[in-house]
C-alpha angles and dihedrals in degrees: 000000000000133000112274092199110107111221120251123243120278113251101188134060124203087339134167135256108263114282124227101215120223138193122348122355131209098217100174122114124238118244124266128271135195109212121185124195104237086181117140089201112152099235146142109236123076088204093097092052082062116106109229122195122211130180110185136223120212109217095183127221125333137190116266112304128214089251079067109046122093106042099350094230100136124099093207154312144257131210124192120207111188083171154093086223120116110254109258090209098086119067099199111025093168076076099058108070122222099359099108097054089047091056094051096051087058105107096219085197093068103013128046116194119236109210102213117188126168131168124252125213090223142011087274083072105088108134152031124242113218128187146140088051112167144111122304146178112235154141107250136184111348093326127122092204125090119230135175109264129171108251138188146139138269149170149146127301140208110199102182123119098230103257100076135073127262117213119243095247144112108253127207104197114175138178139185121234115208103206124195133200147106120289094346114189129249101247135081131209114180115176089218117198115192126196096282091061092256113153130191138165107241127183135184099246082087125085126223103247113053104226080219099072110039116118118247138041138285096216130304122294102224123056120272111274084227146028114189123205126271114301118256135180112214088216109076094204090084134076123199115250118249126272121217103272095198128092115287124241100207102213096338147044120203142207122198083347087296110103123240094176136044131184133198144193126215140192113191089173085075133039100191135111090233108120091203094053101033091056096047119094135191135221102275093024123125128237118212113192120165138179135217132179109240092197139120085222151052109279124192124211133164134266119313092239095067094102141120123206101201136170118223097244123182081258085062125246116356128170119235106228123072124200113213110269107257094032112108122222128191147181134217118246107215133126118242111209113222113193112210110292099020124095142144133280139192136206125187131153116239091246130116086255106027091061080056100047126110088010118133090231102041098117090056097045130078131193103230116194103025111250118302120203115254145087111323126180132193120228135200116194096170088102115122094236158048100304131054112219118237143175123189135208137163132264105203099170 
């Protein structure tokens, strides 16, 4: 029963988390400038011969960004808006002066928008210069092939005059770049210098949470040390709820090979790097899974509720709760926007009642038989698409 809603089409690239701006914000906008590629590049595509226009608008620091978060490596981040949508990056925009109607003036059929952010080593540090932005043939993301991409250059910059005092803080400035031209590509390369000097080619095929490094399990890596046999209530007046009929996207799902979501397992009970332990569970112990979208873009699922806690059996996989036969039970269609970064997480204890808990049908729903030990998985099946998302763990009672 999956969820009939398309999903819309992504309008950012390789974008950050949303900024909560803070203090003062330079909210003009740069002048104008005409780039031309003079590239003698043996390529294809007439696109880089192609003059592009791009005036730029300073948003001024932010807080720390998603782009930002895990080891901080990164010298900065790009967006890419290819629509009339309202960015999703910045949490107020009613702070920051002027932007807004410099956004809607933007014609989407002849201009895109690059979102550019960097880091700064002090308070001085509250834009981004940008310059040098024009087409260009190159090789982007994990791919062998070149393609046209818009390019440029960034980096942090300090805009004091010298006599006053600069704050002892990491900065996050950021701007958008309107770019115009005729038939501009969908991907974005920007060469990003931050305040140490660091410098770093970074495009918009990438998302803004790396799947690496988020905490938690896919499933574990041996086979389960028991099956047990097909569930069964001894009361004939339930029937088992449904399990997803559709195929299973163990961790990740992807779009295109690049992932848009990404689904963990935790165990708080353990604070350990061992697979096996971290992945076995007690009666009483609660299980933590949470999922992000990986993405560079907003991706849309289903209700939260839309999962199935289910045990391998020798019968294959069955969920444990049953709904009493003749009750319906139904589910919303509606499509849940998650902006890069955000996602969804669950939290029940491995009790009869705690896998029921919180959920918008537990009052209709029922665990028969009690819990056996084994490999369970959960399942979402709220993706828009062809797969459900699962983890798995042990209950070893």
């Amino acid at each position: 029963m999956k969820d009939a809603t398309r999903r819309r089409t992504l309008l950012s690239v390789g974008s950050v988390g949303s900024l909560a701006l803070a203090g003062c914000l330079d909210a003009g906008g740069a002048d104008r400038e005409t780039a031309t590629d003079g590239t003698d590049d043996d390529t294809d595509d007439e696109r880089i011969d192609e003059d592009v226009s791009y005036d730029v608008f300073q948003i001024g620091p932010a807080s720390r960004p998603t782009w930002a978060e895990g080891d901080g490596s990164a010298p900065g981040f790009v967006a890419l808006l290819e629509s009339g949508e309202l960015p999703w990056m910045i949490d107020d925009l009613d702070a920051v002066e002027g932007f807004e109607e410099w956004f809607t003036e933007t014609d989407f059929d002849e201009s895109v928008i690059v979102f550019v952010g960097t880091v700064g080593s002090n308070t001085c540090y509250d834009e981004v210069s940008v310059s040098d932005v024009t087409l260009s043939s190159m090789t982007v993301g994990d791919g062998n092939d070149e393609t046209v991409a818009i390019t440029g250059t960034a980096a942090a910059a300090d805009t004091s005059d010298g006599m006053e005092a600069c704050g002892d803080a990491v900065t996050y400035p950021s701007a958008f770049v309107r770019v115009t031209g005729d038939d501009l590509p969908s991907v974005a390369a920007f060469e990003i210098t931050n305040a140490w000097g660091e410098t770093r080619d970074v495009d918009t095929t990438g998302g803004v949470t790396d799947p690496e490094t988020l905490p938690g399990y896919v499933r574990p890596s041996h086979d389960p040390k028991t099956i047990p046999g097909a569930l069964e209530c001894a009361d004939d007046g339930f029937v088992r709820h449904w399990s997803p009929d559709d195929e299973i996207a163990w961790g990740d799902v992807r779009d295109d090979g690049e992932p848009t979501l990404a689904m963990r397992v935790q165990n708080p009970q353990y604070d350990g790097d061992d697979e096996r332990r971290a992945l076995e569970f007690e009666r009483g112990d609660e299980v933590r899974v949470s999922m992000h979208n990986v993405s560079g873009g907003t991706v849309e699922t289903g209700n939260s509720h839309k999962y199935g806690l289910e045990v391998l059996t020798d019968d294959g996989w069955m969920d444990v709760r049953v709904i009493a036969d003749g009750t319906p039970v139904g589910y919303t269609d509606e499509a849940l926007a998650h902006s890069p970064g955000e996602g969804v997480e669950w939290t029940f204890e491995l009790t009869e009642d705690g896998v029921l808990a919180g959920h918008v049908h537990e009052d209709l729903l029922a665990v028969c038989p009690e819990l056996k030990a084994g490999r369970y998985r959960f399942v979402f099946w709220g993706v828009i698409g062809e797969k459900s998302l699962a983890v798995a763990f042990d209950y070893v009672n």
